[in-house]
mmCIF entry with sequence, helices, sheets and N, C-alpha, C, O atoms, coordinates in Angstrom:
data_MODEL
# 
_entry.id   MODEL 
# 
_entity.id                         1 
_entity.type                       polymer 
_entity.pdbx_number_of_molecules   1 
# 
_entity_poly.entity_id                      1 
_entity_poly.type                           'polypeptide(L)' 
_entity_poly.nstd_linkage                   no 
_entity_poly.nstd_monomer                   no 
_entity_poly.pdbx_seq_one_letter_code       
;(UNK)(UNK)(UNK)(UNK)(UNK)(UNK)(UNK)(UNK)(UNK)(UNK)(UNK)(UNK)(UNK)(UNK)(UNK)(UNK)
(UNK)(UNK)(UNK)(UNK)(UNK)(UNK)(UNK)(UNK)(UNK)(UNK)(UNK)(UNK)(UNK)(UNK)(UNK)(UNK)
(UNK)(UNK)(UNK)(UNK)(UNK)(UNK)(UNK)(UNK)(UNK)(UNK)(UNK)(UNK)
;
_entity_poly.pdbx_seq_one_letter_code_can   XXXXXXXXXXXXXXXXXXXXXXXXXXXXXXXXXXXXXXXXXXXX 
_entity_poly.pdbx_strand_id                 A 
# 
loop_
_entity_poly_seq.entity_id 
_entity_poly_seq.num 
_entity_poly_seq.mon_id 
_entity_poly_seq.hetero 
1 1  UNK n 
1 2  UNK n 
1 3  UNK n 
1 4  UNK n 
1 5  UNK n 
1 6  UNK n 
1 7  UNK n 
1 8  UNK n 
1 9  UNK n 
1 10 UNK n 
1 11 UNK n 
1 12 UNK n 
1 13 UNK n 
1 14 UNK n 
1 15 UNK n 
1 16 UNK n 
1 17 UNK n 
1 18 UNK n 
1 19 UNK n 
1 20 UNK n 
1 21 UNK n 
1 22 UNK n 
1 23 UNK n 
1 24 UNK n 
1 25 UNK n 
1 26 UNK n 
1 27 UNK n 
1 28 UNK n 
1 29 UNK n 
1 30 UNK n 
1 31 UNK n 
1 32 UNK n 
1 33 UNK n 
1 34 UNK n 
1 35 UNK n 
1 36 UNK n 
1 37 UNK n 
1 38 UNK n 
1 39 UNK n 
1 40 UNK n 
1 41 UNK n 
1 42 UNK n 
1 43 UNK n 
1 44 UNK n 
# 
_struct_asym.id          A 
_struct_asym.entity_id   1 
# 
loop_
_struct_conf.conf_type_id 
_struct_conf.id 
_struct_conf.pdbx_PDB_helix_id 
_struct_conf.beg_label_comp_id 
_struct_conf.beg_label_asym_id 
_struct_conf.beg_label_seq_id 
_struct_conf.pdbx_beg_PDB_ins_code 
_struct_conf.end_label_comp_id 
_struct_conf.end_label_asym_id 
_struct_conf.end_label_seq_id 
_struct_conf.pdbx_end_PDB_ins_code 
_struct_conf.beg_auth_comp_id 
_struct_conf.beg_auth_asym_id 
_struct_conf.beg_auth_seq_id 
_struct_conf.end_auth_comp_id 
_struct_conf.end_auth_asym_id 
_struct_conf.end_auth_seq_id 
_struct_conf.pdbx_PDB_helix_class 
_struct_conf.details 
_struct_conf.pdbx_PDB_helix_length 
HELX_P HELX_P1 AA1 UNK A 3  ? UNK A 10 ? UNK A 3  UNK A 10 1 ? 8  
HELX_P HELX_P2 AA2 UNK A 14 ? UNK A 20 ? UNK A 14 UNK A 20 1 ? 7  
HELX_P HELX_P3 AA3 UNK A 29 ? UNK A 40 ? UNK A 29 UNK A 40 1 ? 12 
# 
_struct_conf_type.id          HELX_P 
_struct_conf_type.criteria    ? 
_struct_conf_type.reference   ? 
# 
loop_
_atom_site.group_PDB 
_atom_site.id 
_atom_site.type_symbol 
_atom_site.label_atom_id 
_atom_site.label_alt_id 
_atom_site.label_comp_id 
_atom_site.label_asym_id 
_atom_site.label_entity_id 
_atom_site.label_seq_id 
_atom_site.pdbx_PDB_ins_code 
_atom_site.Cartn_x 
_atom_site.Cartn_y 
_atom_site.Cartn_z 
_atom_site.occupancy 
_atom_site.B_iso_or_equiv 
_atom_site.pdbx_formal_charge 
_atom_site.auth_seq_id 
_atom_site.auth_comp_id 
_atom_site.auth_asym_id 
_atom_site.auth_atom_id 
_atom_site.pdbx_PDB_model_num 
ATOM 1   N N  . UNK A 1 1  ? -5.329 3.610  -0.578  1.00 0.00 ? 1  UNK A N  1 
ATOM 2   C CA . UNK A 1 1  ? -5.703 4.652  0.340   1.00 0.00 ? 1  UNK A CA 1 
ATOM 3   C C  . UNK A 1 1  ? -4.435 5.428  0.700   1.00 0.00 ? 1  UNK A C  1 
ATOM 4   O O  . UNK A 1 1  ? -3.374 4.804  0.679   1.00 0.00 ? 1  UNK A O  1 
ATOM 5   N N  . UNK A 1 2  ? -4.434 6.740  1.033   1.00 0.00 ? 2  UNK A N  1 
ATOM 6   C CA . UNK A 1 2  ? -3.407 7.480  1.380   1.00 0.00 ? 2  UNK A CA 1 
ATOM 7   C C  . UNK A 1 2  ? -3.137 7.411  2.641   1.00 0.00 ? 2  UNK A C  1 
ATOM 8   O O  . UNK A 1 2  ? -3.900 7.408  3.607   1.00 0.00 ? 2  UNK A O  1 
ATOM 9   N N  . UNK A 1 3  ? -1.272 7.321  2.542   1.00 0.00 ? 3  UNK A N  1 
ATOM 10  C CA . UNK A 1 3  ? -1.015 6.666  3.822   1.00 0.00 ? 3  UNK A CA 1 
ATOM 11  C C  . UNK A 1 3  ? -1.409 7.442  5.288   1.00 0.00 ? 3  UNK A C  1 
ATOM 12  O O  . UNK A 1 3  ? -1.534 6.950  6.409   1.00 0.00 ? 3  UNK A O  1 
ATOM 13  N N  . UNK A 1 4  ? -1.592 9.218  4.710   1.00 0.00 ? 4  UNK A N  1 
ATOM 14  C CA . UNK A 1 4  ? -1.674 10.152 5.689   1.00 0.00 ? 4  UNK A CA 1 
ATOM 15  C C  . UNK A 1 4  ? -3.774 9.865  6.564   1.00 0.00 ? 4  UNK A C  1 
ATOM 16  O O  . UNK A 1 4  ? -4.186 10.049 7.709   1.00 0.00 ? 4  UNK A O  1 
ATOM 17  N N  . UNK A 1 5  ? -4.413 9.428  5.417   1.00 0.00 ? 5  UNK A N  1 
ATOM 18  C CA . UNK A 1 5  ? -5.565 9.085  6.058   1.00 0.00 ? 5  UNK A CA 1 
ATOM 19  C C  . UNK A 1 5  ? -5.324 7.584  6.584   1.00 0.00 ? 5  UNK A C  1 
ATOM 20  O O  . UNK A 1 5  ? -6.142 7.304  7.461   1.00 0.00 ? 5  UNK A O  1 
ATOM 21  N N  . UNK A 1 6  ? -4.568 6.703  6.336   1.00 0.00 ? 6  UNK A N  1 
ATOM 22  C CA . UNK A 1 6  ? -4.303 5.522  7.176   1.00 0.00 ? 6  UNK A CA 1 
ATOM 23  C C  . UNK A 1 6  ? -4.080 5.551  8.299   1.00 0.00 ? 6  UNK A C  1 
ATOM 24  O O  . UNK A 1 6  ? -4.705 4.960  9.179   1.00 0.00 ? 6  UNK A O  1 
ATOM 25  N N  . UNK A 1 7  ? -2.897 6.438  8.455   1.00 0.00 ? 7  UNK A N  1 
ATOM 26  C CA . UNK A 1 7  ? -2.112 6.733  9.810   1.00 0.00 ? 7  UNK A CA 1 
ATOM 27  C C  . UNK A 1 7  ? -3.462 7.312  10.865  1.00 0.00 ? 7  UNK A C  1 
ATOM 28  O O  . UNK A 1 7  ? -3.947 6.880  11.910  1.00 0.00 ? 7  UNK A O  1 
ATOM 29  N N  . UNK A 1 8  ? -3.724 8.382  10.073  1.00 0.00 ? 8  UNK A N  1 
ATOM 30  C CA . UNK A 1 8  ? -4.667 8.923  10.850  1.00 0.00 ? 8  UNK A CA 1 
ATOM 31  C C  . UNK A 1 8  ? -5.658 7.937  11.562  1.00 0.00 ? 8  UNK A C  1 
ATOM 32  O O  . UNK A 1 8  ? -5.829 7.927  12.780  1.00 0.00 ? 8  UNK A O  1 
ATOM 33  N N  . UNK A 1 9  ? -6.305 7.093  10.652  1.00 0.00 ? 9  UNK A N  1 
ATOM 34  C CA . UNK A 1 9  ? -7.524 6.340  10.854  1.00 0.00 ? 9  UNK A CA 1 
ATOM 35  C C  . UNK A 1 9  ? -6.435 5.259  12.295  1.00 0.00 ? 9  UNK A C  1 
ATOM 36  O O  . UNK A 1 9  ? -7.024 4.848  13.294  1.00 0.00 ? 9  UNK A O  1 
ATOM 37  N N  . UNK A 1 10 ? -5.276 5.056  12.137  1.00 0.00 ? 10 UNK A N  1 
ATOM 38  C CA . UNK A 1 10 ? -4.673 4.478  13.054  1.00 0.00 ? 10 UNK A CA 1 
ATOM 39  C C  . UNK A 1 10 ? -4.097 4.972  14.426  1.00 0.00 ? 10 UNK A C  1 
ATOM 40  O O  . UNK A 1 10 ? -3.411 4.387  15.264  1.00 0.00 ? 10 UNK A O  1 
ATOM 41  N N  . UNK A 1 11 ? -4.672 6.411  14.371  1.00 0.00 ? 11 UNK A N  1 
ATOM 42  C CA . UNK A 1 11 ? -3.940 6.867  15.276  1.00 0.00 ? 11 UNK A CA 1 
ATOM 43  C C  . UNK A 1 11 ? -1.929 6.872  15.373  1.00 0.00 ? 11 UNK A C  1 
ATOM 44  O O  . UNK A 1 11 ? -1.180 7.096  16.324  1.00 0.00 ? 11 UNK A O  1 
ATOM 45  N N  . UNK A 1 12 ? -1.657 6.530  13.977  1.00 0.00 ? 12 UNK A N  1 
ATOM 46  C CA . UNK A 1 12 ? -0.362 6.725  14.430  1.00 0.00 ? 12 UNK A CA 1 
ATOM 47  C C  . UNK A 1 12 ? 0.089  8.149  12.881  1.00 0.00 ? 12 UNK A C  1 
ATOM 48  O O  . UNK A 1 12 ? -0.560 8.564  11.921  1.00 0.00 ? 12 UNK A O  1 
ATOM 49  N N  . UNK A 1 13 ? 1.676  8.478  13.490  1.00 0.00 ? 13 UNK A N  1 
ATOM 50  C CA . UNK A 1 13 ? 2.261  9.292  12.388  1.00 0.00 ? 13 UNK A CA 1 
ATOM 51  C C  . UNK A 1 13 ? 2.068  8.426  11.160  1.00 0.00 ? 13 UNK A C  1 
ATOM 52  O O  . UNK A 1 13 ? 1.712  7.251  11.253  1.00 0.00 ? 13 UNK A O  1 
ATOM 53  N N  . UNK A 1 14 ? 2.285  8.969  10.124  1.00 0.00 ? 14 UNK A N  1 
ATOM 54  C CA . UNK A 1 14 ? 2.577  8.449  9.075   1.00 0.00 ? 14 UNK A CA 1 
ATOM 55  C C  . UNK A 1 14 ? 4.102  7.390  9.019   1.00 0.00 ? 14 UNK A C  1 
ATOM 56  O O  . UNK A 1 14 ? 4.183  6.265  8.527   1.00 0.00 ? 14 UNK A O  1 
ATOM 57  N N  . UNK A 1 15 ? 5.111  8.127  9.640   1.00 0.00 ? 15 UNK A N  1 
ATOM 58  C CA . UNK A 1 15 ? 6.406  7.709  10.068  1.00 0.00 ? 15 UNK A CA 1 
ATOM 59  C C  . UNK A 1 15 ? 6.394  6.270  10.355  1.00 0.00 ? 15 UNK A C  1 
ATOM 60  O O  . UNK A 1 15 ? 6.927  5.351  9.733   1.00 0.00 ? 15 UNK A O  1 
ATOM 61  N N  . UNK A 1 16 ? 5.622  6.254  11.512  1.00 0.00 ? 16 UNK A N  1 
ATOM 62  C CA . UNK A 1 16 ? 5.333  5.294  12.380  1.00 0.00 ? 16 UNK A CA 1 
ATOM 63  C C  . UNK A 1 16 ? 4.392  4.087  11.661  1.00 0.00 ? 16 UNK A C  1 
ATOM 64  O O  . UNK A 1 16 ? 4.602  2.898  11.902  1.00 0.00 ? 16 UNK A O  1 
ATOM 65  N N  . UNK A 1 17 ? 3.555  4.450  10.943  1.00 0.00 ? 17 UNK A N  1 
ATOM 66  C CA . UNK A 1 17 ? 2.533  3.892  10.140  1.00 0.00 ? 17 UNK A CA 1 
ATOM 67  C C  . UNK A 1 17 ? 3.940  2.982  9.082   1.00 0.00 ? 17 UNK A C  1 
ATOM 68  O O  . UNK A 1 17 ? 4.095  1.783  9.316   1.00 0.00 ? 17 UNK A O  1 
ATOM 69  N N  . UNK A 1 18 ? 4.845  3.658  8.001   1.00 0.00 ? 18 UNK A N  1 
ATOM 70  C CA . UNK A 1 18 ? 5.357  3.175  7.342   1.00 0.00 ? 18 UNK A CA 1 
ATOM 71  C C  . UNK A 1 18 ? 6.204  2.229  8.019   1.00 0.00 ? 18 UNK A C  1 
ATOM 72  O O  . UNK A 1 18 ? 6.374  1.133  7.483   1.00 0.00 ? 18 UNK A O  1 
ATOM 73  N N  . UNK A 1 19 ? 6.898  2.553  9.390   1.00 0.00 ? 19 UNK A N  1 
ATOM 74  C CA . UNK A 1 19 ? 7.838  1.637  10.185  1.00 0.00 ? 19 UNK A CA 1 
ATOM 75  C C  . UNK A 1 19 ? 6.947  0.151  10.578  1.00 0.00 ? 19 UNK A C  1 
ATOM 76  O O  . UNK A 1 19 ? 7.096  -0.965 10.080  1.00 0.00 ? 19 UNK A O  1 
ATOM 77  N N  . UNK A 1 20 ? 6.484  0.365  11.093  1.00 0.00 ? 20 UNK A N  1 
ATOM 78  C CA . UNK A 1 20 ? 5.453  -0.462 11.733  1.00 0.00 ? 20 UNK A CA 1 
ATOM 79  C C  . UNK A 1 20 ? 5.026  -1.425 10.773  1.00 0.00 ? 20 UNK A C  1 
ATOM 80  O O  . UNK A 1 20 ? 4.931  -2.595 11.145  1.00 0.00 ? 20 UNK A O  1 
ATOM 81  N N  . UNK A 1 21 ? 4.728  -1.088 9.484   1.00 0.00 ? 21 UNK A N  1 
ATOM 82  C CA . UNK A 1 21 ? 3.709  -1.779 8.603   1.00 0.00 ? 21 UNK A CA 1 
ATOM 83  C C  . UNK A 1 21 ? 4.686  -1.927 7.284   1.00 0.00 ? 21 UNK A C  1 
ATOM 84  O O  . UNK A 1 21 ? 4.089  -1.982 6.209   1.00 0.00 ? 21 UNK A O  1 
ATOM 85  N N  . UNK A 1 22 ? 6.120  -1.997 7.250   1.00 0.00 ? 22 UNK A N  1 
ATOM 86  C CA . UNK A 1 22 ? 6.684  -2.150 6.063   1.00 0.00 ? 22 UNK A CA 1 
ATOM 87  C C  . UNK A 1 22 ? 6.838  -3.196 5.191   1.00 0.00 ? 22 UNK A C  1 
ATOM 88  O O  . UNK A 1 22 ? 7.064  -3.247 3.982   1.00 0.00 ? 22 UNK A O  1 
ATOM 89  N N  . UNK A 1 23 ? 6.558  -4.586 6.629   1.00 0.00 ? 23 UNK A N  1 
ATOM 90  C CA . UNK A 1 23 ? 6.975  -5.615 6.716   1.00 0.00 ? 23 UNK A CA 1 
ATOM 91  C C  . UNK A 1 23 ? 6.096  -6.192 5.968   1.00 0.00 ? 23 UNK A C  1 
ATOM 92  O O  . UNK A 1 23 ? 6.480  -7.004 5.127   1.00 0.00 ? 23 UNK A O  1 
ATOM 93  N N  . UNK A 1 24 ? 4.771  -5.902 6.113   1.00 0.00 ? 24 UNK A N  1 
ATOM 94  C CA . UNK A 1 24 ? 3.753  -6.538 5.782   1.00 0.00 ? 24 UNK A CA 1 
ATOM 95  C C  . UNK A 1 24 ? 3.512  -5.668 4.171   1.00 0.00 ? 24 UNK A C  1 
ATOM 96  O O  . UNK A 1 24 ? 2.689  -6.177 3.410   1.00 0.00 ? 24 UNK A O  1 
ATOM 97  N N  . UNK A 1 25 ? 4.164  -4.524 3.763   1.00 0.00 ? 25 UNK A N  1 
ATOM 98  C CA . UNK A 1 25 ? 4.120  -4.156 1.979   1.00 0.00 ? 25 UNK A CA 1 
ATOM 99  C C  . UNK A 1 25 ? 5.610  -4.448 1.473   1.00 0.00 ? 25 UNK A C  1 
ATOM 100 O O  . UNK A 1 25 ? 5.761  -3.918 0.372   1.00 0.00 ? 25 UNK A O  1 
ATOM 101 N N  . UNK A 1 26 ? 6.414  -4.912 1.777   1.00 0.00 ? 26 UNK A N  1 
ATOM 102 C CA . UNK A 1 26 ? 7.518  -5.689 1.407   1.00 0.00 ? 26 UNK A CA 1 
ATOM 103 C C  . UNK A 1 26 ? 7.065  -7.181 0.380   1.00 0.00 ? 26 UNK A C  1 
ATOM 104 O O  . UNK A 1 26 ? 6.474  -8.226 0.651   1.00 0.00 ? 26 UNK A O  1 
ATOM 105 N N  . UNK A 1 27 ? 7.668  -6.643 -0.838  1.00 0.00 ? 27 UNK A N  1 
ATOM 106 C CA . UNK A 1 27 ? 7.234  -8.008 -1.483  1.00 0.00 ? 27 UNK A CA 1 
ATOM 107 C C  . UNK A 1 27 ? 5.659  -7.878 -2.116  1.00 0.00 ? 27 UNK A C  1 
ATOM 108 O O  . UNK A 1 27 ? 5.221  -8.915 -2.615  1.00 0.00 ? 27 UNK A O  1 
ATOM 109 N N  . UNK A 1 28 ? 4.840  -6.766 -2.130  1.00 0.00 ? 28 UNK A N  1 
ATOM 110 C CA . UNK A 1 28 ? 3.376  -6.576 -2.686  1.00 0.00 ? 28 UNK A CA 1 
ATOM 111 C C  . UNK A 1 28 ? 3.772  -6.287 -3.850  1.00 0.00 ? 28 UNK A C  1 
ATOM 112 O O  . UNK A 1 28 ? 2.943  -6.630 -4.693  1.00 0.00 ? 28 UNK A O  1 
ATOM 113 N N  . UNK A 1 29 ? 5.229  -5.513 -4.524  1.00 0.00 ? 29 UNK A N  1 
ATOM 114 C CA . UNK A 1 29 ? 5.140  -4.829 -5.802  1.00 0.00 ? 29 UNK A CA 1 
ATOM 115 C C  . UNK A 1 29 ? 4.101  -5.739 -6.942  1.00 0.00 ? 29 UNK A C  1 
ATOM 116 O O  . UNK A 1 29 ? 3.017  -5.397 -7.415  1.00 0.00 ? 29 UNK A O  1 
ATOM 117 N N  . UNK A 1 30 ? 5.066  -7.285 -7.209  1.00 0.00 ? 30 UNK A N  1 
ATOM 118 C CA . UNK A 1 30 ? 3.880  -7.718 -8.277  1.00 0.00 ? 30 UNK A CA 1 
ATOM 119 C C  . UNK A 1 30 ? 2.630  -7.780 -8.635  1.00 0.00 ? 30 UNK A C  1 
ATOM 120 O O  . UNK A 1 30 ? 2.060  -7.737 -9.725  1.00 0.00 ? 30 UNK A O  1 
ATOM 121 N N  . UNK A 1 31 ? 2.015  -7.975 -6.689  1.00 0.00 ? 31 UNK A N  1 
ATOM 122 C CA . UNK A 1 31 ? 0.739  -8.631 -6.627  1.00 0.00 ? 31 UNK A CA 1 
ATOM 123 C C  . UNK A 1 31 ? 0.281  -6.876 -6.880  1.00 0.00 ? 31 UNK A C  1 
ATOM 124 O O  . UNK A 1 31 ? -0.585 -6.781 -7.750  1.00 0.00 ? 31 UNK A O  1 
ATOM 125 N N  . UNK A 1 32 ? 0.546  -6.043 -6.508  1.00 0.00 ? 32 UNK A N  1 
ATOM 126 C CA . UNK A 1 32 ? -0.045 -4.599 -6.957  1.00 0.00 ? 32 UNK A CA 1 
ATOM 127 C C  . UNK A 1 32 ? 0.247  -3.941 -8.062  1.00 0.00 ? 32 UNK A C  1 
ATOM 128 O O  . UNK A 1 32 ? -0.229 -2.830 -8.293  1.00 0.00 ? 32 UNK A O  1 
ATOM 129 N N  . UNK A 1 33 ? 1.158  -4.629 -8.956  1.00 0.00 ? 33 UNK A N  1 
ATOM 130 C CA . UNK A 1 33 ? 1.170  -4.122 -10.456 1.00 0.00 ? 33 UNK A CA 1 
ATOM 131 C C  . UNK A 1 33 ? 0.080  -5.144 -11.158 1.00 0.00 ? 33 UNK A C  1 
ATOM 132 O O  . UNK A 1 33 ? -0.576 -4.723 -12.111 1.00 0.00 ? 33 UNK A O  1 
ATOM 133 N N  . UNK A 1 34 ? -0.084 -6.332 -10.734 1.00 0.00 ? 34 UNK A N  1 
ATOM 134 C CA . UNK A 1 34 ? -1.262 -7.140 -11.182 1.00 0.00 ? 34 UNK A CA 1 
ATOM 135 C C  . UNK A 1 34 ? -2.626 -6.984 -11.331 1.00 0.00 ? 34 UNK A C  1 
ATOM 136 O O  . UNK A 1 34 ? -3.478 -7.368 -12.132 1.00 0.00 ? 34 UNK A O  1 
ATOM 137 N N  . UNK A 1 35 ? -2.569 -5.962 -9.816  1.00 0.00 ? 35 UNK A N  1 
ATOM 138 C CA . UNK A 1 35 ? -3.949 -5.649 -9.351  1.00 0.00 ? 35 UNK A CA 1 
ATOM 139 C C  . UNK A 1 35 ? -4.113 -4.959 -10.393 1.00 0.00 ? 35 UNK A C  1 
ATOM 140 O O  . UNK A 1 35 ? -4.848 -5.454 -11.248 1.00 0.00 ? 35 UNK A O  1 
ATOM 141 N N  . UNK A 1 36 ? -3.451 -3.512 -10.691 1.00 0.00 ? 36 UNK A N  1 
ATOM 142 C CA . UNK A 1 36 ? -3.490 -2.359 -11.481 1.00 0.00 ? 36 UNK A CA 1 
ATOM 143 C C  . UNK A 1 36 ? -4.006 -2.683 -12.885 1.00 0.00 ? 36 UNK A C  1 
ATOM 144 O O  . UNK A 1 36 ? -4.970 -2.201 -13.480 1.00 0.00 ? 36 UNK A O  1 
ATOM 145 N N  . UNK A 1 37 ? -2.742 -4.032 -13.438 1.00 0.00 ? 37 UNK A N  1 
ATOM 146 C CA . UNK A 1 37 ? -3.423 -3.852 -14.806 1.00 0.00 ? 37 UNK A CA 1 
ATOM 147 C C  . UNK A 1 37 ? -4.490 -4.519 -15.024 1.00 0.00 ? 37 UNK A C  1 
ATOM 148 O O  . UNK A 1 37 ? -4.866 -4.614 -16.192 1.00 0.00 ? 37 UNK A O  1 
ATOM 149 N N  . UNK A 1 38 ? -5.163 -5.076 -14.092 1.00 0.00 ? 38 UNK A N  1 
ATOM 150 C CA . UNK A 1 38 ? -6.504 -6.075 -14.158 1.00 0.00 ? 38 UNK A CA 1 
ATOM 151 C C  . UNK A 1 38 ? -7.589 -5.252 -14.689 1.00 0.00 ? 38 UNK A C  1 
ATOM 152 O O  . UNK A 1 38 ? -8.341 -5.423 -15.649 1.00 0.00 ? 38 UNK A O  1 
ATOM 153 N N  . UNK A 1 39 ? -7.434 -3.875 -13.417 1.00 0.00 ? 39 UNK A N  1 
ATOM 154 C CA . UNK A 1 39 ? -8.309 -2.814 -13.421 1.00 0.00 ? 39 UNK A CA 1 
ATOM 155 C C  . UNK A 1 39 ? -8.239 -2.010 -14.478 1.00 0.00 ? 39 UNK A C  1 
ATOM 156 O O  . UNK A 1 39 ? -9.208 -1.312 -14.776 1.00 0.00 ? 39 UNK A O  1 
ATOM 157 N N  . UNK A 1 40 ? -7.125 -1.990 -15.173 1.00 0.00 ? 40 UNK A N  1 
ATOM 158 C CA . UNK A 1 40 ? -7.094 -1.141 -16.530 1.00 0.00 ? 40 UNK A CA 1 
ATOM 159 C C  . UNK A 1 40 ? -7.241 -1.815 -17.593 1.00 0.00 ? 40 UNK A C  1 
ATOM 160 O O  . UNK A 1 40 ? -7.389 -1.127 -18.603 1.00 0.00 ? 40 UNK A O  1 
ATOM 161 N N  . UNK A 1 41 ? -7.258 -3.264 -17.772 1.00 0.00 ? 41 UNK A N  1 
ATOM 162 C CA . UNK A 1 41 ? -7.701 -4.278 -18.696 1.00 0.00 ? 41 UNK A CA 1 
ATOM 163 C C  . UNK A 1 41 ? -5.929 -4.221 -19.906 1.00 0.00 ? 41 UNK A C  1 
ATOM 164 O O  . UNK A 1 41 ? -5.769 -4.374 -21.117 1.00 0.00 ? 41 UNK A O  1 
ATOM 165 N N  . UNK A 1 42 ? -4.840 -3.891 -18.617 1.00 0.00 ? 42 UNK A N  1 
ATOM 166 C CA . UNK A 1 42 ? -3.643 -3.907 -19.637 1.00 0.00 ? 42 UNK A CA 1 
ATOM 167 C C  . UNK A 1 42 ? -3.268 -5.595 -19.768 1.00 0.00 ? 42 UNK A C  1 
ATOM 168 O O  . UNK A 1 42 ? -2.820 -6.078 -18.728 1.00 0.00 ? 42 UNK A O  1 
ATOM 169 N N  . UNK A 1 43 ? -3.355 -6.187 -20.506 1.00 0.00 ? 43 UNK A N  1 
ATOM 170 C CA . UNK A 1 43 ? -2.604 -7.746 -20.362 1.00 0.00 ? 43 UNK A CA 1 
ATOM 171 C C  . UNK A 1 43 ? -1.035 -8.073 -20.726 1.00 0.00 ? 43 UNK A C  1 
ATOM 172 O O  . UNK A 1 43 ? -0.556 -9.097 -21.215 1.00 0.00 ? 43 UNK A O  1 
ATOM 173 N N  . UNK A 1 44 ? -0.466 -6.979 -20.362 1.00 0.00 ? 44 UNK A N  1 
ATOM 174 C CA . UNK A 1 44 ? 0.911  -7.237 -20.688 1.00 0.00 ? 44 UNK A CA 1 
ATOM 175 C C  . UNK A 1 44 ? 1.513  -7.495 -18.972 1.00 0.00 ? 44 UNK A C  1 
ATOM 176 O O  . UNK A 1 44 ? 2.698  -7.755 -18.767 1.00 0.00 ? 44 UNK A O  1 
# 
């Protein structure tokens, strides 16, 4: 989802949205390159 409709849906800036919430997408890269190629059926 885009972070600008996140923020929004949160009532906060986007700014604030990324500060706030970095902690918790710190460390997702693998598990979201995993996700990706699941969905594209890449198995590399």
């Amino acid at each position: 989802m885009p972070p600008v409709e996140v923020a929004e849906r949160a009532g906060h800036s986007v700014a604030v949205l990324l500060k706030v919430y970095a902690k918790v997408l710190d460390g997702q890269r693998e598990k979201s390159n995993q996700r990706i190629n699941d969905l594209l059926g890449d198995d590399s």
